[in-house]
N, C-alpha and C positions, 0 to 999 in steps of 0.2 A: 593586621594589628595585633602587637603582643597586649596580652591581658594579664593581669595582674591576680595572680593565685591568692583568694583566701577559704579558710578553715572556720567553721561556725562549733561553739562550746552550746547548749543548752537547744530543749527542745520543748518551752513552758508557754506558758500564757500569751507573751507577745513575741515569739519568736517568728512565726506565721508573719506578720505584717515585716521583719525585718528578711528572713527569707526571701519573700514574694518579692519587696523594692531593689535584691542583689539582681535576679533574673533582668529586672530592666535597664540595669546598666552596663553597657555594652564591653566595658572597658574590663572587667570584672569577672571571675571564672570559679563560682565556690564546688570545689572541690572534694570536700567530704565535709561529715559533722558528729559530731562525738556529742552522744548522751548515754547513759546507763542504762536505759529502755529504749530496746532496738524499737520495740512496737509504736513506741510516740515520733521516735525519727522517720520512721519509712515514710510516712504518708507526704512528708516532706521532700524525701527524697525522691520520692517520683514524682510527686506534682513538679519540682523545683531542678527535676533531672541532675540530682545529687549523685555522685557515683557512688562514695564510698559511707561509711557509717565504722565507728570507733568507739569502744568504750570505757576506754582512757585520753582524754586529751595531751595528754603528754608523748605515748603511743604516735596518737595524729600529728602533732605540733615535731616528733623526732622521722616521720613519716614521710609525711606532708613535703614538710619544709616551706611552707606559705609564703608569700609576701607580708599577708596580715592575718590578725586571730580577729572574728568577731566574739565579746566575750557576753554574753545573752543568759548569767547564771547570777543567781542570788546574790546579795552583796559579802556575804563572808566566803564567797570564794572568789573575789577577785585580786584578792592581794597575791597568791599563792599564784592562781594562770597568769598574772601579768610578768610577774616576776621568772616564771620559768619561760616565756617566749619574751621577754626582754633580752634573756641571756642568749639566746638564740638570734638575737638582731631581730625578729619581726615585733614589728608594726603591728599596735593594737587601739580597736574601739571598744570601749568599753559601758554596757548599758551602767544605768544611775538605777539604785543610788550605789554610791561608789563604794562604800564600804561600811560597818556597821556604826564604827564611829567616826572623829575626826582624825585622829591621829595615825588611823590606819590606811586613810584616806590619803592623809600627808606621805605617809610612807611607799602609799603604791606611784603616786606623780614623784618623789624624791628618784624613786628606786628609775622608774622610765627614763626619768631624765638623766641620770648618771649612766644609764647603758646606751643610752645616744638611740634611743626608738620614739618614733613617731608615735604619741599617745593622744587621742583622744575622746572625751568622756561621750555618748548618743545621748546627748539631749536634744531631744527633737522638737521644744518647746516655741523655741525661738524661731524653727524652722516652719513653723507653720505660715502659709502665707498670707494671712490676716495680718498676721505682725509684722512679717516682711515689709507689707503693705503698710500699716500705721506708720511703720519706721519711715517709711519715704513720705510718707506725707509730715510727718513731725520735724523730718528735716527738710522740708521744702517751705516750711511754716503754712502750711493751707491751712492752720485755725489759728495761727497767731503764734506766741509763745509759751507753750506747755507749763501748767502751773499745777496740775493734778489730776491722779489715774485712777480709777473704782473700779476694780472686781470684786464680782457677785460668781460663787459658786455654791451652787446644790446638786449632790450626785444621788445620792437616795438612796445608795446599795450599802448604807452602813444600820440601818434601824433595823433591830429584831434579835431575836436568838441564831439565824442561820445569819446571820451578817460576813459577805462578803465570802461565804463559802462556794455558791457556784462559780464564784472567777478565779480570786485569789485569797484564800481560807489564811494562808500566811498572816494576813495582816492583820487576824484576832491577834497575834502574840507579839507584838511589834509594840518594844516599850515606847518609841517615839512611832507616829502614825501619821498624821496627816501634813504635816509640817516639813517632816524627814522625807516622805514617801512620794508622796503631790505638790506639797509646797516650794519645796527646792525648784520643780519645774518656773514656777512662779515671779519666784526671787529674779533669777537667771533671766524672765523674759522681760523683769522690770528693767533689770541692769543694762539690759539689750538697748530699752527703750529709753530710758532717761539717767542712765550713766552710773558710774559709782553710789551706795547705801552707805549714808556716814550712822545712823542712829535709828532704833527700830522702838516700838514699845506693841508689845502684844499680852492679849489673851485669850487663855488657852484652856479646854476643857475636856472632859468626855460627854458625851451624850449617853452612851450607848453602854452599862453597863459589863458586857457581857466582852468585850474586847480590853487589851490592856493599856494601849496608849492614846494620845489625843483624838478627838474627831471633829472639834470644830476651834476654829480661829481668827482671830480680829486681830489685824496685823495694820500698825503704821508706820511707813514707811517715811524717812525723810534721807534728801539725797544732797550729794557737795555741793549740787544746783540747789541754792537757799531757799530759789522761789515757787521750786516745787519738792510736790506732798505727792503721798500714794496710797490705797487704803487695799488691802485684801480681806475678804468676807465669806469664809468658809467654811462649809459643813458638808461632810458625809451623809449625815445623819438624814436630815430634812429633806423631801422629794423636788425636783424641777417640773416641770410644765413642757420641756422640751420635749420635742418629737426622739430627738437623739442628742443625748447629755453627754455622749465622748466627743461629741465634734469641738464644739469651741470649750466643753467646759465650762462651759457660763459666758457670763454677760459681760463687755466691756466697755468701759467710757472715759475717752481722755479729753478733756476740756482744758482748751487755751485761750487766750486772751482775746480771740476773734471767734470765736466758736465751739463746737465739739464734736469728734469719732465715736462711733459707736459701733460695735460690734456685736450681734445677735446670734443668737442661739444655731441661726443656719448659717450661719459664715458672712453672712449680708452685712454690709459694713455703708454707713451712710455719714454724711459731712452735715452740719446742722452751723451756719455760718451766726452773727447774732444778728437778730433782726428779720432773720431768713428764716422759712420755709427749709424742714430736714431733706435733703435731698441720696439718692442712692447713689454708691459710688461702686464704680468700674474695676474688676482687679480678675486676674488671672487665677482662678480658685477648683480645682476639681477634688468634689467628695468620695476620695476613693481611699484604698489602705486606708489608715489611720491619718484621723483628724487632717485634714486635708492634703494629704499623701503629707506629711511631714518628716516621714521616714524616710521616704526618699528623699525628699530633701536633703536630710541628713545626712545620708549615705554617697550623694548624691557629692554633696561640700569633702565628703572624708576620703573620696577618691580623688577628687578634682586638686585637691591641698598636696593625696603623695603625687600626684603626677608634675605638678607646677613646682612641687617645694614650699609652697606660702603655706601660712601659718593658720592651725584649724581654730574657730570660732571659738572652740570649748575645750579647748588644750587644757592639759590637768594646771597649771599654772594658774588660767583665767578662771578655774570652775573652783579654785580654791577658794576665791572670791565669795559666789555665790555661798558657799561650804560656811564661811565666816559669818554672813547674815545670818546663816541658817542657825547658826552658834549662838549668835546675841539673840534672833527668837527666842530661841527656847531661854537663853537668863531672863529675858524678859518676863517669859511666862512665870517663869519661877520667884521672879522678886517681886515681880508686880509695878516694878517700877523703867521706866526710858533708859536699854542701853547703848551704849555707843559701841560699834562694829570696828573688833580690833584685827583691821586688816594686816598688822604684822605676825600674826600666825597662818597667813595664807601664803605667806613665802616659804617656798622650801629650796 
């Protein structure tokens, strides 16, 4: 079986989990990775039987010659690597958030598409198989007709003077924060789940003096489906109760005209019909890598797209989308008042 050559850019925080899901896919052959500290890449490259290591990407990417770039680095340098392995023909995933603002976001899906390369954005959100799962049940109607979604998150790693310095210290200086950062994942697995966001009205605050941008959020959501609402309830700041707070992230409940999904803090996802006794439900879930291997998943969908040719989930086109909620959030936070989601800046 020929495998498909790719090249890995960054060696940070969540590179580990997207590393470890290439090894299991068979199809797949990462062949070197460029960081600027040989010392943080090695331990990768031998757990991960990495051959080579680079400390120029460009070096790699004129080197190399990949099929694809995984690109695993800060968001102000993905304008700059897509654009040099676009011109090059390969094929790039690129982790979120995608750029620091919007426009530049526009420019990196504009610039991919006009060099004819397969782009698309690791959001591994929707890939989780909770929502995989919700998804099949919302569209098989097992509680009726979806009229409204409730997330509940508390991560607890934002309170104090050392806030979020053991993981990632980045996110003190991050004029937009929770919204930009976590939240986008959010959007993205509403829109998964109950379709286009025509109108948002949020608010937005800090908790946490000691950081620069948002840390908690009250977001509502309303979608072109009139009859349904969605509510996002978020904070950094405030601790959970969970055993483990990266798995689902929080709490989820979608309530339809016959019933309601719920989704708990260990993945357990149960049907509570009306009238009925909450009952457990059945689904294909193993807690491994990250939040329920959702990276592979993801990696998993961005092979399987170049091999067939169909179209990936979260192509820069469709992630534009989410990009535009994410825009009227934040006016919202800022006017204080419901705004409408101008999906003609998501075309590019």
């Amino acid at each position: 079986m020929k495998k498909l050559k790719g090249t890995c850019i960054g060696a940070g925080y969540f590179s580990p989990f997207q590393y470890e899901a290439w090894q299991r896919i068979p199809e797949v052959e990462i062949t070197a990775i460029c960081n600027r500290d040989r010392n943080k890449a090695e331990p990768y490259m031998q757990q991960y039987r990495i051959a080579r290591h680079y400390n120029d990407y460009m070096e790699m990417l004129e080197k190399e010659k990949p099929d694809f770039v995984d690109i695993i680095t800060p968001p102000e340098t993905h304008y700059e690597m897509t654009k040099f392995a676009a011109d090059r023909g390969i094929d790039v995933i690129c982790q979120k958030p995608l750029a620091p603002v919007f426009s530049e976001a526009q420019n990196i899906v504009d610039y991919a598409s006009k060099a004819g390369i397969r782009f698309m954005v690791h959001e591994n959100w929707r890939f989780q198989p909770w929502h995989r799962e919700i998804k099949k049940l919302i569209q098989n109607e097992a509680i009726g007709k979806v009229h409204f979604m409730n997330w509940r998150k508390r991560m607890g790693d934002g309170w104090g003077e050392n806030a979020y310095i053991p993981r990632q210290p980045y996110f003190r200086d991050y004029p937009r924060l929770i919204v930009y950062e976590n939240g986008i994942h959010f959007i993205d697995t509403f829109r998964y789940l109950g379709g286009e966001i025509k109108r948002v009205f949020a608010y937005l605050k800090k908790l946490n003096p000691v950081i620069a941008g948002e840390d908690f959020a009250l977001v509502n959501f309303e979608f072109e489906n009139p009859e349904l609402l969605a509510l996002w309830d978020a904070n950094r700041y405030n601790e959970p109760n969970y055993v483990n707070p990266r798995l689902t992230f929080g709490e989820f409940h979608v309530d339809g005209t016959r019933g309601t999904i719920r989704l708990y803090s260990d993945g357990k996802l149960t049907i509570q019909k009306l009238g009925e006794k909450e009952s457990e439900h059945s689904y294909p879930m193993q807690p491994i890598n990250f939040a329920g291997d959702c990276v592979y998943n993801t990696q998993r969908h961005f092979i399987d797209c170049l091999l067939t040719g169909s179209e990936f989930e979260t192509n820069g086109t469709d992630y534009m989308k989410s990009l535009a909620v994410q825009e009227a959030v934040y006016r919202s936070g800022k006017t204080g008042m419901p705004e409408t989601v101008d999906m003609e800046i998501a075309i590019v």
